[in-house]
C-alpha positions as CSV (number, residue, x, y, z in Angstrom):
1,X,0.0,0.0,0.0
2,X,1.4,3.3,-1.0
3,X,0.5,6.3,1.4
4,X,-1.5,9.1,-0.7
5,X,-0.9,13.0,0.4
6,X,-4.1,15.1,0.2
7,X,-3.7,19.5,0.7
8,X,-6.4,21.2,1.6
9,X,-5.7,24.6,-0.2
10,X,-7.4,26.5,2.1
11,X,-5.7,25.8,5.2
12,X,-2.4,24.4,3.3
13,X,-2.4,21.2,5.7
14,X,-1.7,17.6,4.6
15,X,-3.5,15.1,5.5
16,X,-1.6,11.5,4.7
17,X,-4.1,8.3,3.5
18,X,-3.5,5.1,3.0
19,X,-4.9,3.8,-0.6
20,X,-7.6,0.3,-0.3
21,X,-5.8,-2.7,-1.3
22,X,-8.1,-4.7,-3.4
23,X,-9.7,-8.1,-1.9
24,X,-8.6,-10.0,-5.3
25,X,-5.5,-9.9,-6.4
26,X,-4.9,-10.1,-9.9
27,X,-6.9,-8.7,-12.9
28,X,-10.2,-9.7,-11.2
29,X,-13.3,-11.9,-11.3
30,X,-14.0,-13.6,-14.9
31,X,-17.9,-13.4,-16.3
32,X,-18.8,-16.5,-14.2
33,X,-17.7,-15.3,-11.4
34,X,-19.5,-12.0,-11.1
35,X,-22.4,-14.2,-11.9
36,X,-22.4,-15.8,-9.0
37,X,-21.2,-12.8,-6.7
38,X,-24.0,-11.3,-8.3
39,X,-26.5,-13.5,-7.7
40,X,-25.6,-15.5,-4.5
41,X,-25.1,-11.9,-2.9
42,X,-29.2,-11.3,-4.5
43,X,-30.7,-14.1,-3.3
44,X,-29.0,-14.4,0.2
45,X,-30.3,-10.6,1.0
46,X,-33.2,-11.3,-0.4
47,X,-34.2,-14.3,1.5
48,X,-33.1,-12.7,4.5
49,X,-35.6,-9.6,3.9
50,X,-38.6,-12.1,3.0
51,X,-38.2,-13.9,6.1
52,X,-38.8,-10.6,7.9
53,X,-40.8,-9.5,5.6
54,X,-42.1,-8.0,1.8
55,X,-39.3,-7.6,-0.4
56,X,-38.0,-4.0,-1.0
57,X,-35.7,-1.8,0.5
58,X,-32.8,-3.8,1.7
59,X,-33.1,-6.1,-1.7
60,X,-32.8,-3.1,-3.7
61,X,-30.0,-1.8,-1.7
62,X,-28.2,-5.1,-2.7
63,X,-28.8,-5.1,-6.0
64,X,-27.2,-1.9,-6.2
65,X,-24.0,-3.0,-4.0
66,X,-24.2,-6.2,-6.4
67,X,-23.3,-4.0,-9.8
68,X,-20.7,-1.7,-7.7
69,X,-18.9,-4.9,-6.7
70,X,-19.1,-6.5,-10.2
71,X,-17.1,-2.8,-11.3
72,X,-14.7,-2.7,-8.4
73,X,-14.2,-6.7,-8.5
74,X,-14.7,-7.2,-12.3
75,X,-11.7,-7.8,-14.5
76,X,-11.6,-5.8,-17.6
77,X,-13.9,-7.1,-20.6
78,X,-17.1,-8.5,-18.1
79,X,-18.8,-5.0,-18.3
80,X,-21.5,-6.5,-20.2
81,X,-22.2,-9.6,-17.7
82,X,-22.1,-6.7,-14.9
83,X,-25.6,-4.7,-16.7
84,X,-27.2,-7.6,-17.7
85,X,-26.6,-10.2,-14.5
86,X,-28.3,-8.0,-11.9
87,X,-31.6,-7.7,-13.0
88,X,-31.8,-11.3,-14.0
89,X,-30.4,-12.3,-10.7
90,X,-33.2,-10.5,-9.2
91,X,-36.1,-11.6,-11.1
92,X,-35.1,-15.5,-10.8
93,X,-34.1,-15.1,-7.0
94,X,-37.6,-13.1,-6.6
95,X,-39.4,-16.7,-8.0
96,X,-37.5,-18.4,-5.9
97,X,-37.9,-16.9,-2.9
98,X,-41.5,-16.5,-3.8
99,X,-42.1,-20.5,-4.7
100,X,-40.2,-21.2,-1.6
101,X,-40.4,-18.8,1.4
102,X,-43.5,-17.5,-0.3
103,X,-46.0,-20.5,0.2
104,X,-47.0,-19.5,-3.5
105,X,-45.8,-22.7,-5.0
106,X,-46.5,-23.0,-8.6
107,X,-49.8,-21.3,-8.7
108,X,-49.7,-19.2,-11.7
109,X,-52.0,-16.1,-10.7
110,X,-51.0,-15.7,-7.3
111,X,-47.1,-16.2,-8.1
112,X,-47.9,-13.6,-11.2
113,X,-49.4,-11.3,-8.3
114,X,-47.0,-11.5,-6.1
115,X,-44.2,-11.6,-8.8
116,X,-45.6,-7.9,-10.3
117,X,-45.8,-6.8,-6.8
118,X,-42.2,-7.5,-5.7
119,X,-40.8,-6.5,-8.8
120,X,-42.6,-3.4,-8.4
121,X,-41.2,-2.8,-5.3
122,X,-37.4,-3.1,-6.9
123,X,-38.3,-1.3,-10.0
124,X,-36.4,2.2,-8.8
125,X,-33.4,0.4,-7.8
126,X,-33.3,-2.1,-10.5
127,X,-33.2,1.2,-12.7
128,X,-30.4,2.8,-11.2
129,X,-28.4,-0.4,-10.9
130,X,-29.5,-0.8,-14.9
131,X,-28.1,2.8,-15.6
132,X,-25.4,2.6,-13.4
133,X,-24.1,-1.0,-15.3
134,X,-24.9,0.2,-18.4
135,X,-22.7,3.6,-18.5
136,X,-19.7,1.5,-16.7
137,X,-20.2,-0.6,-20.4
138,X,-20.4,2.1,-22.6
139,X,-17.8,4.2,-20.9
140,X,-15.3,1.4,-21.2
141,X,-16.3,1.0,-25.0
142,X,-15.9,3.9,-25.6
143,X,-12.5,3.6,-24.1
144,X,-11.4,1.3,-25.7
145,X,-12.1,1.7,-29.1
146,X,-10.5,5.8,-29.0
């Protein structure tokens, strides 16, 4: 770790920092592995939320800590698994959870219901987490073909 020194220019002091080391060393997690970070880190949040109870807030938190970690973990070329993994991750772990934790089973118009109603719940973070994953992949397009 390299120590970092940050002025403040209006009081001319320096402040000394030491820089985060990263948790994988290396170039970083492959495709399949931020595939399951992704969605082991989804569906273990959002158990834990149904068993308290509806899904929402916390899940939606998650999913947007899932995408951050696929760009802070990810090695370079698996921006596109980061946009696309997250929202898939949630939907499947949302039937899951509902099938299982749920008491829904495989009826068809009450999982439907209760599938529409969860996702609905999500909806505002799955959009940021969508935007966010989405300019992290264009971004390093565009990087890399200029």
């Amino acid at each position: 770790m390299s120590n970092v020194k940050i002025s403040d220019s209006s009081t001319g002091a320096i402040f000394a920092s030491k820089s985060m080391k990263r948790p994988i060393q290396g170039p970083g997690l492959t495709a399949p592995g931020i595939v399951i970070l992704q969605s082991l880190f989804i569906l273990l949040i959002e158990t834990a939320e149904y068993a308290i109870g509806k899904i929402g807030t916390i899940t939606g938190v998650a999913i947007v800590a899932a995408v951050a970690g696929g760009i802070y973990l990810g090695r370079a070329g698996t921006e596109f698994v980061i946009a696309v993994t997250a929202p898939l991750a949630a939907l499947f772990s949302t039937i899951l959870v509902l099938c299982t934790l749920g008491g829904v089973g495989l009826h068809l118009a009450r999982l439907g219901l209760d599938l529409v109603t969860s996702l609905a719940a999500l909806a505002p973070y799955l959009a940021i987490s969508a935007i966010a994953g989405w300019a992290h992949y264009l971004y390093r397009l565009r990087a890399t073909r200029s």
